[in-house]
LODRENZA-503040 format. One record per residue (C-alpha): z negated, x negated, y negated. Coordinates in steps of 0.1 Angstrom, whole numbers, padded with zeros to 4 digits, always signed. Each point is the difference from the previous one (the first is absolute). Example, Ala and Ser with C-alpha at 12.3 -4.5 7.8 and 13.67 -1.06 7.14 Angstrom:
BEGIN
-0078-0123+0045 +0007-0014-0034 
***
This chain:
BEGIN
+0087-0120-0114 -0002+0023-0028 -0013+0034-0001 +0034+0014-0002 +0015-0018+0030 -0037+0010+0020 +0009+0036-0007 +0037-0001+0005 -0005-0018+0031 -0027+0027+0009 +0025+0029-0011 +0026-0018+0025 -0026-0004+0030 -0010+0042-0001 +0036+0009-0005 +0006-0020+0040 -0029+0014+0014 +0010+0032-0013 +0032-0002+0014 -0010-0014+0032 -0027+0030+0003 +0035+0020-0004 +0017-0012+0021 -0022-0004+0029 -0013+0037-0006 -0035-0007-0003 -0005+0006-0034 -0019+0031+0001 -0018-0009+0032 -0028-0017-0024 -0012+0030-0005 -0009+0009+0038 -0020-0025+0004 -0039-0001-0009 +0000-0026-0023 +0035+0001-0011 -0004-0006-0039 -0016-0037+0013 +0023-0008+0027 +0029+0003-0022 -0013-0018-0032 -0009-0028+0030 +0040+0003+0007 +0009-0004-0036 -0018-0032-0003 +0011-0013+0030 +0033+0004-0010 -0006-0015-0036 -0011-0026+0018 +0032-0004+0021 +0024-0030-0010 +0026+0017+0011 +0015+0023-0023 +0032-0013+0000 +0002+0005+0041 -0014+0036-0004 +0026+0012-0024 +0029-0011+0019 -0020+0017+0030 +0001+0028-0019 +0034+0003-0016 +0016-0003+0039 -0023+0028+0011 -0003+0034-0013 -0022+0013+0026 -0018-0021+0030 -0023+0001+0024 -0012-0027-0001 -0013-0027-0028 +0018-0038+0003 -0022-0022+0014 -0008-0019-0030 -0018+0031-0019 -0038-0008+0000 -0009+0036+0005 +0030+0002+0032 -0033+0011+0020 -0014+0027-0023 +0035+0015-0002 +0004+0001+0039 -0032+0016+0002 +0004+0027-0024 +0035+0010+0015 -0017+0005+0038 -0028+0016-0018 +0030+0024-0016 +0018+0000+0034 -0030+0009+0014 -0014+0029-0018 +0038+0011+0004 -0003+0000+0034 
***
């Protein structure tokens, strides 16, 4: 793979997890947490580590907001948590 595919590839890959931070409403809960800056860079590569782009933008395109992530997304867990952490300081 050349170093233009790598980084398209990688420009594709943040533009998901962007969207699926979006749509699930969790994008700004990062920043609640202690050692937010880590645990999302630790999201990021998980997804860039996901073979399942193609999955995750159909996911995407039939959802504009969710509350939950499809059972196929590697950081399904992280996002769950972060939403009853939200739900929970709402509360």
């Amino acid at each position: 793979m050349g170093i233009s595919a790598m980084m398209t590839r990688i420009a594709a890959k943040s533009d998901l997890i962007e969207q699926m931070m979006t749509t699930l409403e969790v994008r700004d809960r990062f920043a609640d947490l202690p050692a937010g800056g880590e645990v999302l860079r630790n999201a990021m590569l998980w997804c860039m580590s996901c073979g399942k782009p193609d999955a995750c933008s159909v996911w995407l395109a039939d959802h504009g907001s969710a509350e939950e992530a499809p059972d196929f997304c590697r950081n399904h867990d992280l996002f769950a948590r972060l939403r009853e952490h939200s739900q929970g300081c709402a509360d």
